[in-house]
C-alpha positions in Angstrom: -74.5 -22.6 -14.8 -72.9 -25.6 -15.6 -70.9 -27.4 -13.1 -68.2 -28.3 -15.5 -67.4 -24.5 -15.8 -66.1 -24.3 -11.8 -62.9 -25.8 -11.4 -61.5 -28.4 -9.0 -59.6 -28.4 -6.4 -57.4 -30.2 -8.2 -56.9 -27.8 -11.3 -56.0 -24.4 -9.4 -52.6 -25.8 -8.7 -51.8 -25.3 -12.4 -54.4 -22.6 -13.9 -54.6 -22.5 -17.9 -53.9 -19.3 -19.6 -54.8 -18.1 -22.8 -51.8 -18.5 -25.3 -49.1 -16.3 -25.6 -47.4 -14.9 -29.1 -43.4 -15.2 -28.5 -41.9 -11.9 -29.7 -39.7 -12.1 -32.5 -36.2 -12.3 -31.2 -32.9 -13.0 -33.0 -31.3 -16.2 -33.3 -29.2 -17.0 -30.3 -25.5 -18.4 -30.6 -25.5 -21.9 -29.0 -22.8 -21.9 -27.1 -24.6 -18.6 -25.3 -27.5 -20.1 -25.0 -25.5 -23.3 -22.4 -26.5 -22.5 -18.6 -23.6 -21.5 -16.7 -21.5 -24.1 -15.0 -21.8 -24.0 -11.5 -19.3 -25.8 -8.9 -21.3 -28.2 -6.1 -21.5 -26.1 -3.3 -22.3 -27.8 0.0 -25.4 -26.5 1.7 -25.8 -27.6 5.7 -28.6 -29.8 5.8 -31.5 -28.4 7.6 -32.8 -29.8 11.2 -34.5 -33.3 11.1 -37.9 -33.2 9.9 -40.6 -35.4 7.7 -43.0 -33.9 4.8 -45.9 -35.6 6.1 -47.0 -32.7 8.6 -48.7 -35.5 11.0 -45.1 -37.5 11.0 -43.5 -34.2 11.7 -45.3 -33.7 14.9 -44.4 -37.2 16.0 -42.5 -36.7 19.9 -39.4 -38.7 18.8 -39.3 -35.9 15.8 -39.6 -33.3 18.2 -36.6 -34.1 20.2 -34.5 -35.4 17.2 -34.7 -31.2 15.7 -33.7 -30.1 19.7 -31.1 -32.6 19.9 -29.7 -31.4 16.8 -30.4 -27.6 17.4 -28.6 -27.9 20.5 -25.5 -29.9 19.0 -24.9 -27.7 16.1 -25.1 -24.3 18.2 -24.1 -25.2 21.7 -26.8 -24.2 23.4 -28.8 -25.9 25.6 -32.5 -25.5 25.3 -33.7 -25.0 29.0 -37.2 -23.2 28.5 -37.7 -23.9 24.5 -38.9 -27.8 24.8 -41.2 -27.0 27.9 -44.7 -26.6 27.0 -48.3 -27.8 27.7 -49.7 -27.9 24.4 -50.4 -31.1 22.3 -47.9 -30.9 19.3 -50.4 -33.1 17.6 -53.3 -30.0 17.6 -50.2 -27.7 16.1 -50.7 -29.3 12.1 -51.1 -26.6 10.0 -50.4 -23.6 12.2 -46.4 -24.0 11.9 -44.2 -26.6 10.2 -40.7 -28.1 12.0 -42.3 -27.6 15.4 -39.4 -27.4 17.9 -40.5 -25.6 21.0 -42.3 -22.6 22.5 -41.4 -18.7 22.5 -43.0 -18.1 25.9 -44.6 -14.2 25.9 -45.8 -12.8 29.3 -49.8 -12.5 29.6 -51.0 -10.0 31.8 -55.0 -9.0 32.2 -55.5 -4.4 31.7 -59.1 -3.9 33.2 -62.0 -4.5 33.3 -63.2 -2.4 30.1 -67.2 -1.2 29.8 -67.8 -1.5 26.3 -71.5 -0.8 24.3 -71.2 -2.0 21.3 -73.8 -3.9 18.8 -72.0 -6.9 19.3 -70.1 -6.8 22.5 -71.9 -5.6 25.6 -70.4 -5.8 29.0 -67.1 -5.5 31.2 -64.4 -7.1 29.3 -60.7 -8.6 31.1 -58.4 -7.7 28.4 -55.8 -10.3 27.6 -52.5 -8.5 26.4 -49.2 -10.9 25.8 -46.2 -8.2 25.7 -42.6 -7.7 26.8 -43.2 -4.0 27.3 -43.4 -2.6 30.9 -46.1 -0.1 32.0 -48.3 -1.5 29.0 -50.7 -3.3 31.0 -50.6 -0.6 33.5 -51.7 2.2 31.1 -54.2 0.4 29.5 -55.3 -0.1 32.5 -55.1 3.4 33.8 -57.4 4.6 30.5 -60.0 1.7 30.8 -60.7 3.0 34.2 -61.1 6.6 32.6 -63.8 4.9 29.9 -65.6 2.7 32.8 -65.9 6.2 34.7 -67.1 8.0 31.7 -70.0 5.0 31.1 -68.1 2.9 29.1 -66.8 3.1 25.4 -69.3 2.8 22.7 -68.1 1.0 19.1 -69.1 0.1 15.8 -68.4 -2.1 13.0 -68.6 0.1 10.1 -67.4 -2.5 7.1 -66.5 -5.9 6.8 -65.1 -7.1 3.6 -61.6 -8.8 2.3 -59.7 -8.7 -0.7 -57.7 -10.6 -3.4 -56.6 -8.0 -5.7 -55.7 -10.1 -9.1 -54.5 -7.9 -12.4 -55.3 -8.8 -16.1 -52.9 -7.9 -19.1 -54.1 -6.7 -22.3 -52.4 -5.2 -25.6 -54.2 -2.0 -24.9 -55.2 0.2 -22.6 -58.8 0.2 -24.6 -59.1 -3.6 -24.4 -58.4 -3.2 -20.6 -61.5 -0.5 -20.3 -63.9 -3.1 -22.2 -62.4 -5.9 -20.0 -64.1 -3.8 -17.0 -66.7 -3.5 -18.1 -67.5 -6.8 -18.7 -66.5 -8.1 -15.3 -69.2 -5.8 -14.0 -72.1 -7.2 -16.5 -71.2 -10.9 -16.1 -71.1 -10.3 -11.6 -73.6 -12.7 -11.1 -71.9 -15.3 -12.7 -68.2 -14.7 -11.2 -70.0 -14.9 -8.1 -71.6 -18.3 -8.0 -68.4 -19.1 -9.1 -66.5 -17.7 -6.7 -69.0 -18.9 -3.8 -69.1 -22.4 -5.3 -65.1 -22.8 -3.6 -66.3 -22.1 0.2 -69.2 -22.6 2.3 -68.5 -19.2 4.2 -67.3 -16.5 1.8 -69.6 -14.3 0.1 -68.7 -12.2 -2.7 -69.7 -8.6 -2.0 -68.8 -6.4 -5.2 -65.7 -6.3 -7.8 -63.7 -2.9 -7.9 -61.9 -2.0 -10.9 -59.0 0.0 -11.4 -57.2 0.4 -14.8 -53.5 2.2 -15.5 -52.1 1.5 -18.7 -53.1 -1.7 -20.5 -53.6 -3.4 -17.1 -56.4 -4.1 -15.0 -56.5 -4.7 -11.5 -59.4 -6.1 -9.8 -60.3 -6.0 -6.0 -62.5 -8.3 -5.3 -64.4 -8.1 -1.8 -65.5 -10.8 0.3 -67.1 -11.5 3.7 -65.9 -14.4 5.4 -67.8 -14.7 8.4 -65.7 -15.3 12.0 -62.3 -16.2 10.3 -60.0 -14.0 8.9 -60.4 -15.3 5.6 -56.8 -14.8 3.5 -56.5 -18.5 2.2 -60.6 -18.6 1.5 -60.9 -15.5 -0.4 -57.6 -16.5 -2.5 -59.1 -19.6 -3.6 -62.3 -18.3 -4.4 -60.5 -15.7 -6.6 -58.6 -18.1 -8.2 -61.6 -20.4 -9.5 -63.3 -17.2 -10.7 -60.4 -16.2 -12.4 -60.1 -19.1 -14.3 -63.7 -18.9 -15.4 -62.9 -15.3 -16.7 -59.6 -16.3 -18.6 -61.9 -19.1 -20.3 -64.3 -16.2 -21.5 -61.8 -13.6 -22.1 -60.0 -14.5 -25.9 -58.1 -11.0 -25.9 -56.7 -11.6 -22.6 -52.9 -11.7 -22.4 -51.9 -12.6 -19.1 -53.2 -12.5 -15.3 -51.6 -12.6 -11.7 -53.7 -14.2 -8.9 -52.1 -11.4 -6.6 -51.1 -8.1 -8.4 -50.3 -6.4 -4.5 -53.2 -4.0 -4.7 -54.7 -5.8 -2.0 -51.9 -4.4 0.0 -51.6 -8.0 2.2 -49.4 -7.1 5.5 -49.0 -3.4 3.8 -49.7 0.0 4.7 -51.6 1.6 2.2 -54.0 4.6 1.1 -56.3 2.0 -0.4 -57.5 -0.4 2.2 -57.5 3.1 4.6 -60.4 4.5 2.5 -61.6 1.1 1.1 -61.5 -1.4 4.2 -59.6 -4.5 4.5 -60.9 -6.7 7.5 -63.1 -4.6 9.6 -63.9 -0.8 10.0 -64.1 -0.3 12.9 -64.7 2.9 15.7 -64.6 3.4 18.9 -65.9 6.9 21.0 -66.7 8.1 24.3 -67.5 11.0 25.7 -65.0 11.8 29.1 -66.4 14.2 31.5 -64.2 16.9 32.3 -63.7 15.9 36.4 -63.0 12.5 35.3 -59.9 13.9 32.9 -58.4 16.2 35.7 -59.3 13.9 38.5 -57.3 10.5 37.4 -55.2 11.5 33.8 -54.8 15.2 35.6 -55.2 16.8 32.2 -58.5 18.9 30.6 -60.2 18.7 27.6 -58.7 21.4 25.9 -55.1 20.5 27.0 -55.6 17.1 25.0 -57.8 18.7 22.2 -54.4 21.3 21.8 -51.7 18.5 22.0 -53.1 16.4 19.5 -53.9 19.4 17.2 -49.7 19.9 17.4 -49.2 16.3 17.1 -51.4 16.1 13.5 -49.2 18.5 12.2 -45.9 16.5 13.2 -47.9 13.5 11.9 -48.3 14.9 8.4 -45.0 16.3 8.3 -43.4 12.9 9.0 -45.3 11.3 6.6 -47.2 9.0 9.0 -49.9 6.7 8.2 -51.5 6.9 11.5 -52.8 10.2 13.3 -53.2 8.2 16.7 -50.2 7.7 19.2 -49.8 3.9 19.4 -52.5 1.7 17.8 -50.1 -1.1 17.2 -49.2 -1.6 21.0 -53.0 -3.1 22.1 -53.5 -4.5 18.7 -50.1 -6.6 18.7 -50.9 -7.5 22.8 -54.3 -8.9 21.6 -53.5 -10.7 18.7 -50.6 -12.5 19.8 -52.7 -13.5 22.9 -55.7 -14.3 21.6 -54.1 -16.6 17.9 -54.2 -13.8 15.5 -52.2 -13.3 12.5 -49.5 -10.7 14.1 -48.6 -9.8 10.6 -52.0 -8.4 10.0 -50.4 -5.4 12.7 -49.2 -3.8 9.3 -52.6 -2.9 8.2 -54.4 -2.7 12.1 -52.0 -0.1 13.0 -53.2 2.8 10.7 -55.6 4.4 12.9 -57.8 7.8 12.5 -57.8 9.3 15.9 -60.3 12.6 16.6 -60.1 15.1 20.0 -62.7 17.6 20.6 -64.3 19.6 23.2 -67.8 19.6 23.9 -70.3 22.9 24.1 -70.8 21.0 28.0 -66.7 21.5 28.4 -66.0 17.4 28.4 -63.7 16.0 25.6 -64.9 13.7 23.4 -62.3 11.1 21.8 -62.8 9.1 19.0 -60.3 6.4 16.9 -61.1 4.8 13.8 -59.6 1.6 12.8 -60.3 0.7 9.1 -58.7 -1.9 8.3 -58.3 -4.3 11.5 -58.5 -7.9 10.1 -59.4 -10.4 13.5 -60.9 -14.2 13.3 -62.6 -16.3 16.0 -62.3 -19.7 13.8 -59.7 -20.9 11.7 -55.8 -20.1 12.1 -53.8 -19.5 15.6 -57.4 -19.2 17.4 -57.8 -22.7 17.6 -54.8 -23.4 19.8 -54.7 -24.3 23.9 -53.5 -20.5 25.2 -55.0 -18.3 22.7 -58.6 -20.6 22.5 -58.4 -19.8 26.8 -57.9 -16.2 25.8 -60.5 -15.6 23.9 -62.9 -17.5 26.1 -62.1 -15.0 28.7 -63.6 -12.1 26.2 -66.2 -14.7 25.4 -65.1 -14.2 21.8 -64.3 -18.3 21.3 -66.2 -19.8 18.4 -68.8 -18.8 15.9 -70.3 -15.3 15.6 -68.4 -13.5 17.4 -65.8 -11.8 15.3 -67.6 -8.4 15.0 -67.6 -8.8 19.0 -64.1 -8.8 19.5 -63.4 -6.3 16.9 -65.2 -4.1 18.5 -63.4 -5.1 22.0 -60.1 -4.2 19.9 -61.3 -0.8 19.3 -62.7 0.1 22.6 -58.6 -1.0 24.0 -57.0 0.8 21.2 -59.2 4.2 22.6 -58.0 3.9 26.1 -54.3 3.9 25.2 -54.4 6.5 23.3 -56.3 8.3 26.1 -53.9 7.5 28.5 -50.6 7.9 26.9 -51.6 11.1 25.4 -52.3 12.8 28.8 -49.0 11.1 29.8 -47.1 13.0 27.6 -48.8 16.0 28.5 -48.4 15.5 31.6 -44.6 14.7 31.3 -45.4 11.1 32.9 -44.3 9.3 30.5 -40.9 8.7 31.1 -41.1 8.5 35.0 -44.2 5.8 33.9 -41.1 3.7 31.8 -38.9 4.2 34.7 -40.8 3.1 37.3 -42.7 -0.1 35.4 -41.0 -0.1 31.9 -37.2 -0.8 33.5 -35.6 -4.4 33.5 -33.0 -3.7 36.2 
């Protein structure tokens, strides 16, 4: 293929589109047609900063935007400006860099976990506000250990940028489609040619009306891959427009990618990893230390499912998001990446032995160990402890994720059967 067909960095700022017929509209009075007058209104300027992000991080920068956050509000910043890590290492991870939202870090553990890529006892890292968190985790890791650890499994790996392609016809959409799929090969070196890491793994396409949306699915090896995958779309969509004459319009993003959303799609179709966790608990270990039995849980989440679907909920688990959010923010994930994390599959059921076996599938838990927040001071230290730092280990700690997410649910569910729950929250959860 020739080179001259894959864009530069340069063009995808300012992507060229097929031309576009103006419909026929009638004339339009002048005087209509003026914009509206509107009176100066004076904005307050913002807090000092330069556009040059290595000028911004500059010390004398720094204190200028406390200074002046302090003046204009009246309070004085007593924790905010007191931190260890090197503003410097902070370019491109936040802009206006003023200070530090301190979160407490506690350690829930060890956890015994057989996985493919992570094998071992584990100190989980969770950075949380809520009392008896740690604690429970804790209290359901010690259930897993006891039952021979917690075995999980990357089922998928793949991420999306979900563009859409406007045609005058629904019939010109269905030939579009095909198309994309004969000329795969091609998008892909295309695509590919914008990254050394991502990979494209297939094109799905999903037509309504005269559109057509496109997901396309990447791997992007240990980073989360967002910002890769949306270039790499872009260059390949550019090629296509060049090749498609009946084309009307596209959007890099049509929102079937669901980015930061709940949605049916990436549950059945992956976005990030898929990942599950299981064990099998002998029944002496439930009764002896979460004082409940196999068919007491199996029965509680069989009532719960029912008040799951009738409230419309996306997850059948009790509280995915809790480990998830404690892990990311500790370890430099994107937190927003929660939205999709927290829909979680979670399966109770009693063995012919009389022992419960407990499963939770996570399928769309995106997690990096390169790129983004994992680079920085606290969250770099975090993931050392897992021994999740640095290339190839992503599955690893996704599978670490899991195995946490299971013991959670463990433990909080017997909790509430057990009526524990709130005497738990009193006793660790209470501020007083």
């Amino acid at each position: 293929m020739s080179a001259t067909l894959v864009p530069s960095v340069e063009s995808l700022s300012s992507p060229p589109l097929p031309p576009i017929a103006p419909p026929a509209t009638p004339p339009i009075d002048p005087e209509l047609a003026r914009p509206p007058v509107i009176a100066d209104v004076e904005l307050p300027p913002p807090l000092p900063y330069r556009k040059s992000q290595e000028a911004d991080q500059a010390p004398d920068v720094i204190e200028a935007r406390q200074q002046e956050l302090e003046r204009r509000t009246g309070v004085r910043l007593a924790h905010v400006p007191h931190y260890s890590i090197d503003p410097a290492t902070l370019r491109g991870n936040i802009e206006r860099f003023t200070g530090v939202a301190q979160v407490p870090l506690g350690f829930a553990g060890p956890l015994r976990v057989n996985g493919e890529h992570a094998r071992g006892d584990f100190l989980i890292p969770l950075a949380t506000t809520e009392g008896s968190l740690v604690a429970s985790y804790s209290r359901g890791m010690k259930v897993l250990n006891l039952a021979g650890g917690v075995s999980c499994t990357v089922q998928a790996d793949r991420m999306q940028r979900a563009p859409v392609f406007v045609f005058d016809s629904a019939r010109e959409a269905r030939a579009f489609a095909g198309w994309v799929q004969e000329h795969l090969a091609e998008i892909r070196t295309v695509a590919e040619s914008t990254s050394r890491v991502a990979r494209l793994e297939r094109v799905e396409s999903y037509l309504a009306h005269r559109f057509a949306f496109l997901r396309l699915d990447y791997t992007t090896g240990d980073a989360a891959g967002q910002n890769m995958v949306g270039k790499a779309t872009l260059a390949a969509c550019l090629w296509i427009c060049e090749r498609t004459p009946t084309l009307r319009r596209f959007f890099l993003d049509s929102q079937f990618a669901s980015e930061k959303k709940v949605s049916s799609v990436n549950t059945l179709r992956t976005r990030g990893k898929r990942v599950t966790a299981e064990a099998t608990i002998p029944r002496a270990v439930l009764w002896d230390h979460l004082r409940a039995t196999p068919e007491d849980m199996r029965y509680w989440y069989g009532v719960g499912s029912v008040s799951t679907h009738l409230a419309g909920a996306a997850n059948s688990g009790l509280h995915a998001a809790n480990a998830i959010a404690a892990i990311f923010i500790a370890t430099g994930q994107d937190v927003a990446n929660i939205a999709e994390a927290s829909v979680a599959s979670l399966y109770i059921d009693v063995t012919p032995a009389g022992d419960l076996y407990a499963s939770v599938t996570i399928p769309s838990l995106i997690v990096a160990t390169h790129g983004g927040g994992t680079g920085l001071a606290t969250q770099r230290e975090c993931l050392e402890v897992l021994g999740c730092a640095g290339a190839g280990k992503v599955n690893k700690l996704a599978e670490i994720v899991a195995g946490v997410v299971l013991a959670g649910e463990l433990s909080l569910g017997a909790a509430i059967g057990t009526l524990e729950w709130v005497t738990a929250h009193e006793r660790l959860g209470r501020n007083r």
